[in-house]
N, C-alpha and C positions, 0 to 999 in steps of 0.2 A: 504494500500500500504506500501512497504518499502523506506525509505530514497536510495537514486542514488546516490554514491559518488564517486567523480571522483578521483582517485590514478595516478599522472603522476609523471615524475623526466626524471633525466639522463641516455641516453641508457649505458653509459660507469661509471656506479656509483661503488661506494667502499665498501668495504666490507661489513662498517656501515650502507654506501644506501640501501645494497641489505638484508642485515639484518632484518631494519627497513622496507622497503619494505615489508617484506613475513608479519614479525610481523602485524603489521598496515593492509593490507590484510586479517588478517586472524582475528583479533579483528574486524575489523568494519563489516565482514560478519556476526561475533558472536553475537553482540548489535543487528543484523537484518539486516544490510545495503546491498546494493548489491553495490559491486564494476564494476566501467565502466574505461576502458585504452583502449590502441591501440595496444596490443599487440604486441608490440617492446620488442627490448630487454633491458634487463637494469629493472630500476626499474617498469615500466609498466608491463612486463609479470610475475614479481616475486609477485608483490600484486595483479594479479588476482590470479597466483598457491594459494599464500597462501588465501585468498579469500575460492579458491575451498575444501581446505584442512581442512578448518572447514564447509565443507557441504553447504557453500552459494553456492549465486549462480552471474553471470558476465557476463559483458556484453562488447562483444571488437565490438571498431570503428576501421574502416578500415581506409588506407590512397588509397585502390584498390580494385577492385570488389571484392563481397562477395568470391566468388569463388578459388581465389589469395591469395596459401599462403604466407603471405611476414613476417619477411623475416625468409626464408627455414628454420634457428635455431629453428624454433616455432612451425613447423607443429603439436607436438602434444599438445602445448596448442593452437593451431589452433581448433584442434580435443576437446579437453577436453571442450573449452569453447563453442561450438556447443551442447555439451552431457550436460551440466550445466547450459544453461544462452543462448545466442544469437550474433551474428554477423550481425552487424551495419552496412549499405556502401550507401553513398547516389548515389554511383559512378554505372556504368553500369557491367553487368557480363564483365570477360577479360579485364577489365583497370589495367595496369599494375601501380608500386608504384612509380609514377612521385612524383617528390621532390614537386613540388605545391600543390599537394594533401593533403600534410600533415597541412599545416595551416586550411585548411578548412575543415578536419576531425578534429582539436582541436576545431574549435566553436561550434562542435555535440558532441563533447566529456564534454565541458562546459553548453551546452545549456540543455542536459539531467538534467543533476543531481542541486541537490541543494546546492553543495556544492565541491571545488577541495583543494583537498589536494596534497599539493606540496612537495617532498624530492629527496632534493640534485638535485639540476637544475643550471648550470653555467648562466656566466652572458647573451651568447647567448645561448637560447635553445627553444626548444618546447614546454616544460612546462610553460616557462614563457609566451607564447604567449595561452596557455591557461587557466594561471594565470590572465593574462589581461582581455582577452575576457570572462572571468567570473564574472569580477567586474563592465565589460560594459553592463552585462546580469543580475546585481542584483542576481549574488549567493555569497557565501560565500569560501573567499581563506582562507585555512588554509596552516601553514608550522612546518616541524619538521625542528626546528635549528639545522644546520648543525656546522664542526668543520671552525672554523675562518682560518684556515690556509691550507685548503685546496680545489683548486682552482673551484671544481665541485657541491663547494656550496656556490657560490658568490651570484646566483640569489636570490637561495633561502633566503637565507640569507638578501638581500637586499629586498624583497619582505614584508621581517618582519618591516624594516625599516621605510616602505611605509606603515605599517598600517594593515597587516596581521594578522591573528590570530595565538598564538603559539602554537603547541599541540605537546604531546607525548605519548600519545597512545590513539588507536580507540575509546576508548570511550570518550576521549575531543573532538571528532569530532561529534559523534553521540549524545553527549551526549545535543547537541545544538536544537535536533530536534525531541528528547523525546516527545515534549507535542505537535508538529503535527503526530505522528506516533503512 
């Protein structure tokens, strides 16, 4: 099998985010890993692209039926990650993307893999709640340190604080799970 790593962040991230995003994407697929997100926008759909873009392959969790492109910016990594990998939905075909959907597409999104890697996540966010619920699951949270002074990587950044692990590229993440893979 391949390592499942989960790439989550800020839908509204910075340039550095969305950078490190593709980068990081596109290394842990390389190592072998297969990247899983929600295919949001922001850092989630940039580290499946890049994911895809070195020939892995990904796996997006829904926060709405399989069927449900959400949201509309994405249809064609909607489409790419159908052609690559698979789509995730515990939810019934035609559920639209209710706001509560999404906490509980993060614990499928945690629960999968063995590992979540976090970049650039504010103090309130999604990823931090799948930051959590990954440590309440016995996986491993990694975090790319974010810039101190800018405010969409408080979480992240505090996450390190708490005892996270710190990496900067794909292979300090994969490199943890060499000798079960």
């Amino acid at each position: 099998g391949q390592p499942l790593i989960a790439v989550v962040g800020t839908r509204k991230a910075s340039g550095y985010g969305l950078t490190v995003a593709k980068r990081m994407g596109y290394s842990i697929a390389k190592c072998g890993g297969v990247v899983v997100s929600g295919i949001a926008t922001g850092v989630d759909g940039v580290s499946m692209a890049g994911a895809m873009s070195a020939g892995g392959m990904v796996i997006g969790v829904l926060g709405c039926g399989a069927d449900v492109v959400y949201p509309l910016s994405n249809r064609a990594l909607f489409a790419d990650t159908q052609c690559h990998g698979c789509l995730l939905s515990e939810f019934p075909p035609g559920t639209p993307p209710y706001k509560w959907n999404f906490p509980k597409r993060n614990r499928i999104i945690s629960g999968l893999c063995c590992g979540v890697l976090v970049i650039e996540a504010p103090k309130i966010s999604g990823a931090l709640i799948t930051a959590r619920q990954a440590a309440e699951q016995g996986r491993d949270v990694f975090v790319v340190p974010g810039n101190i002074d800018v405010p969409t990587c408080e979480g992240s950044n505090a996450l390190l604080r708490e005892g996270a692990t710190p990496v900067c590229t794909g292979w300090d993440v994969m490199s943890e799970y060499q000798a079960l893979f």
